[in-house]
C-alpha positions as CSV (number, residue, x, y, z in Angstrom):
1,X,0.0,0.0,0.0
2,X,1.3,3.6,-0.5
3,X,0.0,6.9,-0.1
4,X,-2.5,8.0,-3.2
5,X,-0.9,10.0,-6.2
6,X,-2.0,9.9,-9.5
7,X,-1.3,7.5,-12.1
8,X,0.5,5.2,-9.7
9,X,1.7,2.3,-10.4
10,X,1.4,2.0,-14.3
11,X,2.7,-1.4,-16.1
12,X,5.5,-0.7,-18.2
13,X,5.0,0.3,-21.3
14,X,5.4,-1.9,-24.4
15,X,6.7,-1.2,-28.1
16,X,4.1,0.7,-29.9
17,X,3.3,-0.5,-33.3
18,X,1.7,1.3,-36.3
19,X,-1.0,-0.8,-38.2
20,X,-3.1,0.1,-41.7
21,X,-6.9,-0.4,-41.2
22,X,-9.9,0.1,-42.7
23,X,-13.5,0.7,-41.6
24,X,-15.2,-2.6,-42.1
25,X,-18.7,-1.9,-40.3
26,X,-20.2,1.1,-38.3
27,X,-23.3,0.5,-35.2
28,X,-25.0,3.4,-33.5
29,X,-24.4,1.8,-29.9
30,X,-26.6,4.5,-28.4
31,X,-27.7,8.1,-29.1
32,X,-24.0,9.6,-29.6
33,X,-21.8,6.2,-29.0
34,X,-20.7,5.3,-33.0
35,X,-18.9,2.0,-32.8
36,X,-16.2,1.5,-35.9
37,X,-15.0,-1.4,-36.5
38,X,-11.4,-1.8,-37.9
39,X,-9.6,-4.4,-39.9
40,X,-6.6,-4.5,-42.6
41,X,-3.9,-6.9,-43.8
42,X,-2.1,-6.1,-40.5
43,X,-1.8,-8.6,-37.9
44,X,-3.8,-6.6,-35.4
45,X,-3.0,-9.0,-32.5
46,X,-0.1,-6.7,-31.2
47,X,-2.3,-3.6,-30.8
48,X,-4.2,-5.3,-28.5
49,X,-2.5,-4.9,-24.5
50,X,-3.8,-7.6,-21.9
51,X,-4.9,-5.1,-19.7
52,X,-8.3,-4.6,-19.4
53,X,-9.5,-1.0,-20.9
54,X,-6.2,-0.7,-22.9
55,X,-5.7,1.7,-25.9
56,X,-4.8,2.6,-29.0
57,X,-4.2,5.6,-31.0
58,X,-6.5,6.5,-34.3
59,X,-4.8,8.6,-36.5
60,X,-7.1,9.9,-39.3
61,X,-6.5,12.6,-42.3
62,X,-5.9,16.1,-40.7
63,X,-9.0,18.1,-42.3
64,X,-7.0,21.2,-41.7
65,X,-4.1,20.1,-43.8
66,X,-5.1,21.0,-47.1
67,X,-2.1,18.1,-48.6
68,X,-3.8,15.8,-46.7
69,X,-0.4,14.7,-45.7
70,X,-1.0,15.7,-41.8
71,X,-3.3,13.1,-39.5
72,X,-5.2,14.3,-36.4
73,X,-4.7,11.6,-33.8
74,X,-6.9,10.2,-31.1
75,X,-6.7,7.9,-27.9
76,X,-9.6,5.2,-27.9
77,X,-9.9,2.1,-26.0
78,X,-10.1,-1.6,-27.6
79,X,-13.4,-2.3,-26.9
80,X,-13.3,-5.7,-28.3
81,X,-11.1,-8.0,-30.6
82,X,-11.9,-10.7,-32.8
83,X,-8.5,-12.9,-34.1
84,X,-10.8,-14.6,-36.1
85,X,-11.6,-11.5,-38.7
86,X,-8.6,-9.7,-37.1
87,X,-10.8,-6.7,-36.4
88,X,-11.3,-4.4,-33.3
89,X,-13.8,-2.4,-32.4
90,X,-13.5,1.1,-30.7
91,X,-16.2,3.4,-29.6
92,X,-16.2,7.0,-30.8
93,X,-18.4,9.2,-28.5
94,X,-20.1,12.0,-30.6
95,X,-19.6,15.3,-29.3
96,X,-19.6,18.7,-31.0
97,X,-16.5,20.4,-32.1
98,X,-14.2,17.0,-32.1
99,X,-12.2,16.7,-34.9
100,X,-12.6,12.7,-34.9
101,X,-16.4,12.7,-33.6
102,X,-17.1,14.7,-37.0
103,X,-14.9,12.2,-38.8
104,X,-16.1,9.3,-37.8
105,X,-19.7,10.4,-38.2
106,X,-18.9,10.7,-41.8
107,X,-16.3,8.1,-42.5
108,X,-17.9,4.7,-44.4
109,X,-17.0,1.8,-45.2
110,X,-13.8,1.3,-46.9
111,X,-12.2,4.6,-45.7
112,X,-8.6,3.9,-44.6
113,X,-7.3,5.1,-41.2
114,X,-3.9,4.0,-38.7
115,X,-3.6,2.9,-35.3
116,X,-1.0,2.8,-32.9
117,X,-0.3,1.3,-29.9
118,X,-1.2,0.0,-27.5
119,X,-1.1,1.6,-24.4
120,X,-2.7,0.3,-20.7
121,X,-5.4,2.1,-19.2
122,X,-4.1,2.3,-15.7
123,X,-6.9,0.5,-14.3
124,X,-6.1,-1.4,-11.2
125,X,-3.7,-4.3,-10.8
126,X,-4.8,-7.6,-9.1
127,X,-3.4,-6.8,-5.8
128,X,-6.3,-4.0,-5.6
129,X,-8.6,-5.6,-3.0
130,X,-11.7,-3.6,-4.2
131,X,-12.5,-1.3,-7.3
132,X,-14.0,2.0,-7.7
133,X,-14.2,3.5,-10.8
134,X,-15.5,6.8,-11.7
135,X,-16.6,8.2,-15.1
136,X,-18.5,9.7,-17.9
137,X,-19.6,9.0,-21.8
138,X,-16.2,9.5,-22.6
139,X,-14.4,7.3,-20.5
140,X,-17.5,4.2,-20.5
141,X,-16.1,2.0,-23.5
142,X,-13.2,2.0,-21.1
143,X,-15.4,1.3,-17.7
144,X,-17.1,-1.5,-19.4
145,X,-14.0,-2.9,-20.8
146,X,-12.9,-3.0,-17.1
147,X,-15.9,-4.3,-15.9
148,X,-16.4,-7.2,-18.6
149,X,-12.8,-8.6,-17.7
150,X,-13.6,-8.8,-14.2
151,X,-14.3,-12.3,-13.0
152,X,-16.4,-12.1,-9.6
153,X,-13.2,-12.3,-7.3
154,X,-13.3,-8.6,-5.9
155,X,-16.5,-5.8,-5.0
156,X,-16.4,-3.2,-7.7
157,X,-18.6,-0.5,-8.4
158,X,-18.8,1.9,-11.4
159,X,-20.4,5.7,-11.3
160,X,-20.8,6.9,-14.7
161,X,-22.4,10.5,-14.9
162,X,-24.3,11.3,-18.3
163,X,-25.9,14.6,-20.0
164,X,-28.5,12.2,-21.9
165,X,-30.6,9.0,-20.2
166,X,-30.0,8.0,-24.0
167,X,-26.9,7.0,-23.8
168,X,-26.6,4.3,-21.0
169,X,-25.6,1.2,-22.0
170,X,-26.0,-2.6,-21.2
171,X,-22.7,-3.6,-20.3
172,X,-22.4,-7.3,-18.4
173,X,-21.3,-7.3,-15.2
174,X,-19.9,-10.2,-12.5
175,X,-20.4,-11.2,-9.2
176,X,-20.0,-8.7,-7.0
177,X,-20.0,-5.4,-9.7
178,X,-22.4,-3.0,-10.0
179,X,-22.8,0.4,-11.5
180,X,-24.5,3.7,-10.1
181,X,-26.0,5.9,-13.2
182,X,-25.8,10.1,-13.0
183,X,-27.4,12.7,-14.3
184,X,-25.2,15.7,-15.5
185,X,-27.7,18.6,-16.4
186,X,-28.2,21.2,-15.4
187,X,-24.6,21.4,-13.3
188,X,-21.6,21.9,-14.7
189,X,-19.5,18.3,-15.9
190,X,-18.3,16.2,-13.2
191,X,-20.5,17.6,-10.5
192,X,-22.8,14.4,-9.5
193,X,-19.3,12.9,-10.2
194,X,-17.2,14.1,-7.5
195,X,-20.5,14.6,-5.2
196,X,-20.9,10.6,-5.5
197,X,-17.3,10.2,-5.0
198,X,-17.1,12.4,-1.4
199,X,-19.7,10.0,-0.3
200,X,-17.0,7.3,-0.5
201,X,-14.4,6.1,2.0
202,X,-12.3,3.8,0.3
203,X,-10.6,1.2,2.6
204,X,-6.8,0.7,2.2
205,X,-5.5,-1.6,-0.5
206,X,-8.8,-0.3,-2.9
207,X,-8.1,0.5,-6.1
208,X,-9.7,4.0,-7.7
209,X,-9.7,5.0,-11.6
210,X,-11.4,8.1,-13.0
211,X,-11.6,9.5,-15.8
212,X,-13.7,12.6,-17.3
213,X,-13.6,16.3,-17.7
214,X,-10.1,17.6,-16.7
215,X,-11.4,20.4,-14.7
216,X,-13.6,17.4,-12.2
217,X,-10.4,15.3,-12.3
218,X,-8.0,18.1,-11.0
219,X,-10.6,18.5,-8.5
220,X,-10.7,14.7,-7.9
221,X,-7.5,14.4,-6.8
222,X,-7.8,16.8,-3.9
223,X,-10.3,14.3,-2.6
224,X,-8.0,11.2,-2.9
225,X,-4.8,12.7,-2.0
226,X,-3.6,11.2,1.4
227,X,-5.4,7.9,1.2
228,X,-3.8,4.7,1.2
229,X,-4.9,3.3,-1.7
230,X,-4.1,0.0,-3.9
231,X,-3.7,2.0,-7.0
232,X,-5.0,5.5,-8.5
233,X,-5.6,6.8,-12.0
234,X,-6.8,10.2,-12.7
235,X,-7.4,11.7,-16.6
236,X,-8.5,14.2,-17.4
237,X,-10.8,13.0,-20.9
238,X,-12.0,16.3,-22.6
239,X,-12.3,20.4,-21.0
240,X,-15.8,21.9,-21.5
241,X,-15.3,24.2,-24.2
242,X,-12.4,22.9,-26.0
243,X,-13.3,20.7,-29.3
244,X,-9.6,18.8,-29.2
245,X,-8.6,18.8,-25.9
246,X,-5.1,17.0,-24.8
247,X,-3.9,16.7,-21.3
């Protein structure tokens, strides 16, 4: 156990790798969650980390690059993989102002794109006794990727704050998992978030993950700093206001 500061105790990193892909099938998962589907002549096996929520970076044409030589790039988690087809899926939440929202929104199938990676998601490791994990439509393909991987052995609990009843999703849980639901409006983003997460008092050896606006996550860590915890992760996703945000 050690005292909480953020983004302790990430894996090490691996190589990265930079694959080819095309679009090979688009699904409107729920009001603004557009899931792509990617495939290629690429072995797509090494872009896939064995941590659960892992990442990859989508790099598509820069629209702002009139050569069309630049790419605008884009951190999304795997949100499933089948070796099979050798295709993933990643889920691309549609928000205004995003240079990749607006892209995929229009891509189709056949349109070419790269990924790289991957990267882990800093969720906790198995010597977390507990799990709490705290989030928002960005940051849910990567909750439910955590959650899905679970197998019953430890209590975890998910709050996930959303703008829009429309876009909550089904997402399987274990033994001993559950998830809390939030409403956003008409407060400001990451509100009901950090009001659920005071509420908390996270025994040691828990491990805690959040991920959402970057103004509710700087103010997340003043509530977590101090505590002995297991592990911590704190991201800021997006900033209200700013179309391509990067932390």
């Amino acid at each position: 156990m050690h005292p909480a500061s953020a983004n302790a105790a990430r894996p090490a990193r691996r190589p990265t790798t930079s694959r080819e892909v095309v679009v090979t099938a688009r699904e409107q998962i729920t009001e603004h969650m557009l899931r792509l589907t990617l495939g290629g002549d690429d072995d797509l096996a090494p872009v896939v980390h064995g941590t659960p929520g892992s990442w990859v970076k989508l790099f598509v044409p820069d629209p702002g690059d009139p050569s069309r030589a630049g790419e605008h790039g884009r951190a999304y988690t795997v949100r499933g993989f089948n070796p099979i087809s050798n295709e993933i899926d990643i889920d691309v939440f549609l928000h205004d102002g995003g240079t990749m929202p607006r892209w995929a929104e229009s891509c189709a199938v056949g349109e070419t794109a790269r990924v790289g990676g991957p990267r882990p998601s800093g969720a906790p490791g198995r010597d977390a006794a507990s799990m709490l994990l705290f989030g928002d439509e960005t940051s849910m393909p990567a909750i439910a990727a955590i959650l899905e991987r679970e197998r019953g052995h430890r209590p975890i609990h998910a709050w996930i704050e959303l703008a829009d009843d429309a876009d909550r999703q089904e997402i399987t849980l274990s033994r001993g998992a559950g998830i809390t639901w939030l409403r956003r409006e008409p407060a400001a983003p990451g509100t009901a978030l950090l009001e659920a997460a005071a509420q908390q008092r996270p025994e040691p050896g828990t491990g805690v993950w959040f991920a959402a606006e970057a103004g509710a996550a700087q103010r997340f860590r003043g509530l977590v700093r101090g505590l002995d915890l297991a592990d911590l992760h704190v991201q800021g996703y997006w900033r209200a206001g700013v179309g391509d945000y990067r932390e």
